[in-house]
N, C-alpha and C positions, 0 to 999 in steps of 0.2 A: 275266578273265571266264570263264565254265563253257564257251561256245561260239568253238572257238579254232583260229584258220587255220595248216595244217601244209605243210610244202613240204619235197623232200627236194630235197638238192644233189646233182645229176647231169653228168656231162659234165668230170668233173675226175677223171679215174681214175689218171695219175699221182703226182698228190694221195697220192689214196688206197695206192696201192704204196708210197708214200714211209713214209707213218704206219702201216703195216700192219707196216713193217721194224721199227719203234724200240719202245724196251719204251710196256709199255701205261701208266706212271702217263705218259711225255713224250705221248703221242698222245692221253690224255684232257686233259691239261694246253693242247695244242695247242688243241684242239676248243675245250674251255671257254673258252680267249681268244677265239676267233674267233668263237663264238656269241655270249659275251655283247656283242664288241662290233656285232655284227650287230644287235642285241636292241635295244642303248641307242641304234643307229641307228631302228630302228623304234618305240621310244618317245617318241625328238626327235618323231618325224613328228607322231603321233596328241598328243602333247602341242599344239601348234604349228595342228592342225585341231579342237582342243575351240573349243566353243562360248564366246564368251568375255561374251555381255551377258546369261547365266541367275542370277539376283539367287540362285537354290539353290545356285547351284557355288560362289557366292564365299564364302558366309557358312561359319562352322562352326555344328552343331549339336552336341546329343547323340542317340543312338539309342540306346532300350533294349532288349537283347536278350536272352534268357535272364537276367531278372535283374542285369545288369549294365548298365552306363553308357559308350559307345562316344563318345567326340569322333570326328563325321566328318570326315577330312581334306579340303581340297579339293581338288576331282575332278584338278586338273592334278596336283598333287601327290603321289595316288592311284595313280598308273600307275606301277609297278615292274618290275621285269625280277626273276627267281627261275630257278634253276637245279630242273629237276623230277628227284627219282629214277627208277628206271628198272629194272623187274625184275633180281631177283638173277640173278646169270649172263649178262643183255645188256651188249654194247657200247655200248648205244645212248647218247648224250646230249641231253639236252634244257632247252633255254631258250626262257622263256616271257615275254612281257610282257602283264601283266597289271593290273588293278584292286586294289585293297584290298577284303580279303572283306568291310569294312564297309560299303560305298559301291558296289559292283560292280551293285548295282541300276539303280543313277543312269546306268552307264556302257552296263548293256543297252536302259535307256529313250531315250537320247540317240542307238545305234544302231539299232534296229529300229522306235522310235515304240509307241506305244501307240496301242487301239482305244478310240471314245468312251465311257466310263462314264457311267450312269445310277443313282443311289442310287434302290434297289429300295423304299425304305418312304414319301419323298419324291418320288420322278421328277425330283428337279433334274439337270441335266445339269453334269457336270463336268470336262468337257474331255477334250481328248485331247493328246500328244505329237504332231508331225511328225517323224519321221525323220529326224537330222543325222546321219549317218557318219562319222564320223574314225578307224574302228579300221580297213576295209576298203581304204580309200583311200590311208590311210599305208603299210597294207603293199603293195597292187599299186605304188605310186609307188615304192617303195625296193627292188624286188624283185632289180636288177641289180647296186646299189649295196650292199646288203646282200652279197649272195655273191661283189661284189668286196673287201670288208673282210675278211668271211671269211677269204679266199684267203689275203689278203695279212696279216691277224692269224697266221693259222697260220704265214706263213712267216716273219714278225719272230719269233713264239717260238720255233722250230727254230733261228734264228741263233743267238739267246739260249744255248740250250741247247747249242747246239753250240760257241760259244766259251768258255763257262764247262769 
């Protein structure tokens, strides 16, 4: 989704001394293991809190976009984990879990809810969304357990690397 919760890992400076020493492809190699498996922990979660009785999430459709013909996948389906670039010359790495850019609608309506619409030409009222959360929630619950995989992903790949 476009609006996406950032947290920086702090209090492991160790850590950090250790991957600061080794060349930069083993310490972004490091990072990216431990991110993404942080990530696919955070996507279990908000998978596992989708809404599971919205007769929309289950079915496929198609959506036409710019001329073309989109199968939307469904919504659980949807949520992927992607590794983002990152300006040229940053260290920085980043993983995202995220929606499909087809469906990512579905995923903003299901967390923030929608305000009641009114067709302007008619006046019929046509509902509104309630607010279900599951992107918010999966991550404040996994926020410990996330930066304990981390840890411990970075340092399974350092063995790795270091016994090879």
């Amino acid at each position: 989704m476009r609006d996406g919760i950032t947290f920086k890992l702090e209090g492991i400076e160790d850590l950090t001394r250790v991957l600061n020493t080794l060349p930069i492809k083993i310490e972004n190699g490091a990072l990216k293991s431990g991110l993404r498996q942080g990530a696919q922990l955070v996507r279990k979660a908000e998978m596992a809190r989708l809404p599971r009785h919205s007769k929309n999430l289950k079915e496929k459709k198609l959506v036409t976009r710019a001329g073309r013909k989109y199968e939307v996948k469904y919504l659980r389906n949807a949520i992927e984990v992607k590794s983002k670039r990152t300006p040229a010359g940053s260290h920085d790495i980043r993983m995202v879990v995220t929606i499909n850019k087809d469906i990512y609608y579905v995923g903003r309506f299901l967390e923030y809810g929608t305000v009641e619409r009114v067709q302007r030409r008619t006046g019929r009222r046509t509902g509104r969304l309630i607010a279900r959360p599951f992107i918010r929630p999966a991550f404040e619950e996994n926020k410990r357990a996330v930066v304990e995989i981390i840890i411990s992903q970075i340092h399974n790949y350092l063995r790795k690397k270091i016994l090879e």
